[in-house]
C-alpha positions in Angstrom: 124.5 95.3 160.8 126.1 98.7 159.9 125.0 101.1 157.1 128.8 100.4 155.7 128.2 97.2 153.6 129.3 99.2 150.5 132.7 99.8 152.5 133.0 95.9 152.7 133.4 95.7 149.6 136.3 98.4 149.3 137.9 96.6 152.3 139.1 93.6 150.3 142.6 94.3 149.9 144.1 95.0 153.4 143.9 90.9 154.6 147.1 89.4 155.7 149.1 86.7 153.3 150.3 89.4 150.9 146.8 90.8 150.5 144.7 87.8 150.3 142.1 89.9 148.0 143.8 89.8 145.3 145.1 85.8 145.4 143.0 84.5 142.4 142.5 80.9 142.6 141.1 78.8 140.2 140.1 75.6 139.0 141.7 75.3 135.1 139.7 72.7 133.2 140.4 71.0 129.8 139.0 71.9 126.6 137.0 69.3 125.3 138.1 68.8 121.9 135.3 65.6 120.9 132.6 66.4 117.8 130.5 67.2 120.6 132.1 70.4 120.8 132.6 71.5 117.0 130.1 73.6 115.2 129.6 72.1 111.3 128.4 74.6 109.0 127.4 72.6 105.7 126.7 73.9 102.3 125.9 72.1 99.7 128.8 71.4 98.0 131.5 68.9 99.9 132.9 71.1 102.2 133.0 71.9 105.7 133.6 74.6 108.1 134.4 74.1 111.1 134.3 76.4 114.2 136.5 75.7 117.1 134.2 75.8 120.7 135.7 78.6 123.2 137.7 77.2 125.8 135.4 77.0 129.1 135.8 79.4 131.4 138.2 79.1 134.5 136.2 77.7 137.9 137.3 80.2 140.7 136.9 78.7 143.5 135.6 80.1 147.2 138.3 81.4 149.7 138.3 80.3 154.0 140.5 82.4 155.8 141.0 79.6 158.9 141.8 81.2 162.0 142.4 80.0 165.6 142.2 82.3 168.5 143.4 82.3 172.5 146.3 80.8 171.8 149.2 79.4 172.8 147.2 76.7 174.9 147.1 73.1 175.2 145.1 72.5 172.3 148.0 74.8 170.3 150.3 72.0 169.6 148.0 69.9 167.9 145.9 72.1 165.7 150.0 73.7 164.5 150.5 69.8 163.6 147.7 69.1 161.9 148.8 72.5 159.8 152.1 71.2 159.1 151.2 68.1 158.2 148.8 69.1 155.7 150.8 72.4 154.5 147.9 74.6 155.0 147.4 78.5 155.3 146.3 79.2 158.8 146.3 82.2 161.1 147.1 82.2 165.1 145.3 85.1 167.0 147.4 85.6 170.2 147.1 86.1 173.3 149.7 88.0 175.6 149.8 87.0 179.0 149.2 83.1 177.9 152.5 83.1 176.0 154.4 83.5 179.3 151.7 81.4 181.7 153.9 78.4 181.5 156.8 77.4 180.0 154.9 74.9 178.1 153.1 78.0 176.5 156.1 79.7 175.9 157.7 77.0 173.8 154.8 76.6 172.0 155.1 80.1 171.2 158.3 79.7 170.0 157.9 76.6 167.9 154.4 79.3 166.0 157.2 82.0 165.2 160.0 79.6 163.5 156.9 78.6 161.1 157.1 81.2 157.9 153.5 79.4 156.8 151.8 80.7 159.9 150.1 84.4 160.0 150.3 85.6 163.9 148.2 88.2 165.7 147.2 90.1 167.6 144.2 89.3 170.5 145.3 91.7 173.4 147.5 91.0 176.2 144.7 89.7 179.2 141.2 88.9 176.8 139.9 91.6 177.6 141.1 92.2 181.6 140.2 88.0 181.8 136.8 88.6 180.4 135.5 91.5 182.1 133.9 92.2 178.5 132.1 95.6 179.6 134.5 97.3 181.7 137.0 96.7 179.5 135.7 98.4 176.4 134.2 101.2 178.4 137.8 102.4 178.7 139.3 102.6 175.6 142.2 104.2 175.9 143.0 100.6 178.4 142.0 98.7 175.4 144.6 100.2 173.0 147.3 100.0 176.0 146.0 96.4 176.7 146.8 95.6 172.3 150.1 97.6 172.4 151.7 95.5 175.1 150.6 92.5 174.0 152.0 93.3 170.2 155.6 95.2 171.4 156.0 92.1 173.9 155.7 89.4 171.1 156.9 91.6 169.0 154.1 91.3 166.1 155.5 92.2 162.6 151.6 93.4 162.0 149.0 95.5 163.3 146.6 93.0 162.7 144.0 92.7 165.8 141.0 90.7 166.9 138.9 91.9 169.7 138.4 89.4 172.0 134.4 88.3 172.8 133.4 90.9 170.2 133.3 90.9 166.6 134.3 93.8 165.0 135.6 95.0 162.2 137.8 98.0 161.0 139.3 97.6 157.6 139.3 100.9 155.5 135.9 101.6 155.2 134.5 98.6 156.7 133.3 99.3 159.9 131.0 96.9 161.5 130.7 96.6 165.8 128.5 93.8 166.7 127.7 95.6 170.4 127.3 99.4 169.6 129.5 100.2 173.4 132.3 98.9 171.9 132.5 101.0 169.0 134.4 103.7 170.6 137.0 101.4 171.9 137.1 99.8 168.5 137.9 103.8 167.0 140.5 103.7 169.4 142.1 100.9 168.1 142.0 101.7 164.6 142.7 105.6 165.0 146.3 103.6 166.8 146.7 101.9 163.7 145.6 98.7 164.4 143.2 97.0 161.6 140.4 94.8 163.2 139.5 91.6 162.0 136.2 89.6 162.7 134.4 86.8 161.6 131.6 85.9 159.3 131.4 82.3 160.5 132.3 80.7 163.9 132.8 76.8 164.8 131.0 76.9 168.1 132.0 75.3 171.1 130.8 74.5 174.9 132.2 76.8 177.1 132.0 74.4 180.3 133.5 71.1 178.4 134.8 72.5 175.5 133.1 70.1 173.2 132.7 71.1 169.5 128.8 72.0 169.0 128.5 70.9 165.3 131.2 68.6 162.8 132.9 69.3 160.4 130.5 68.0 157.1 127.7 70.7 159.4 130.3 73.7 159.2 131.1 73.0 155.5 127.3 73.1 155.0 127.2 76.3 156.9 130.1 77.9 154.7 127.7 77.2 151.5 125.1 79.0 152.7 127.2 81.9 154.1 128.3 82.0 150.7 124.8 81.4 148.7 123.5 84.2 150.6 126.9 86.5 150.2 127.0 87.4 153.8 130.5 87.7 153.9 131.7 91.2 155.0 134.3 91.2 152.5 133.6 89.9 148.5 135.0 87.0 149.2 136.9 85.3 151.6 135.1 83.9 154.6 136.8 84.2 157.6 136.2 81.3 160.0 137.0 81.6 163.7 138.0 78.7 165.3 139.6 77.9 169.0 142.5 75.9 169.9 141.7 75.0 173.0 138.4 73.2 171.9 140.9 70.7 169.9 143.1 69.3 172.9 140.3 66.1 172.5 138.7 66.2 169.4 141.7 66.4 167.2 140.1 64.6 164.1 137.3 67.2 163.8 139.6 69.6 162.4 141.8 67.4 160.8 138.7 66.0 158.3 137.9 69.6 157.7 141.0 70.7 156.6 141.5 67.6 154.6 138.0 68.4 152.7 139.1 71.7 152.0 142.2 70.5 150.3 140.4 68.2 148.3 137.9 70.5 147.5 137.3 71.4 144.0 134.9 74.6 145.1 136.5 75.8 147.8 140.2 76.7 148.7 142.3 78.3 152.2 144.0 81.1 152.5 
């Protein structure tokens, strides 16, 4: 990990959704207004004073930034339904080059931008020259070409990147590169005004069958330990990376997670 924790902590504020850092949500309870909750100072005459109990505090609850990346793909359509029929925050990292592999693609494209509840993104034009990982962030001035096409032929309303098979961050001070080689391409990017977004927690898949590694009750489980611990990268929200494809099949996975999180009296999405 880098030496730039204490930048995480300044980095809060340059999320998208209207600068999620400074959403407060929280969970108002009642005041309890039973003798339980009433001081009685006697004397010893008749009287009584009574002292009122403060009101207990306000329950703020812990933010998931839920994002989705390679899109548009078959698995696309289902995960935006699921997010429409629940009315929940999510964000779509994009890829180029699959928007215009089919028509299919493209109109699912289409149906992502008419949604005002949906954040889109940018994650380059080909993944990384079709996953050619090293020689693509060995030249970075490629890499910033590679995110500049992809966001001027979408036409992106944000800078806001992903770096596909690496997770990096550059938000402000934050500055975190998972695989030192990339951090000069990662400069690159952000010197071009692009602000990199990783991940603190990822829903794993297998890459052969695409089948989800772990449930949803074992991600939630991981999420309260990410959070126990504080290894978030930023104060608070925890970014959770997620891919569409994996959900072409197991649509319900998804589904019962968001459905928890909505329900959830610890835990809300951004």
């Amino acid at each position: 990990m880098d030496q730039t924790n204490e930048g995480a902590k300044q980095a809060a504020s340059v999320f998208p959704r209207l600068l999620l850092m400074v959403i407060a949500l929280s969970a108002c309870q009642q005041t309890d207004t039973s003798f339980a909750n009433t001081s009685f100072l006697s004397s010893k005459t008749d009287s009584v004073v009574t002292k009122e109990a403060p009101p207990p505090k306000k329950k703020k609850k812990k933010k998931i930034y839920l994002n989705f990346d390679d899109g548009p793909n078959r698995g696309t359509p289902k995960v935006h339904s699921i997010v429409e029929q629940e009315q929940v925050p999510v964000t779509f990292f994009i890829i180029g080059e699959h928007v215009f592999a089919s028509t299919s693609q493209r109109a699912t494209w289409d149906s992502l931008k008419i949604d005002s509840s949906l954040e889109l993104c940018n994650h380059s034009n080909t993944h990384a020259w079709h996953n050619n990982f090293k020689q693509f962030y060995d030249h970075p001035d490629s890499v910033v070409a590679d995110f500049e096409r992809s966001r001027d032929t979408l036409g992106l309303d944000n800078n806001i990147a992903r770096t596909p098979g690496r997770n990096i961050w550059r938000v402000d001070t934050l500055r975190y590169t998972d695989l030192k080689k990339s951090a000069i391409a990662a400069d690159s990017l952000q010197n071009a005004g692009f602000t990199i977004i990783g991940w603190d927690l990822e829903w794993h898949y297998d890459h052969k069958t695409f089948t989800l590694l772990n449930s949803a009750d074992d991600l939630l489980r991981q999420i309260d330990s990410v959070f126990e611990h504080n290894r978030t990268r930023t104060p608070d929200p925890l970014v959770v990376l997620a891919h569409d494809q994996v959900y072409d099949d197991a649509l319900m996975t998804p589904h019962n997670f968001i459905i928890n999180q909505k329900t959830e009296d610890k835990r809300s999405m951004i």
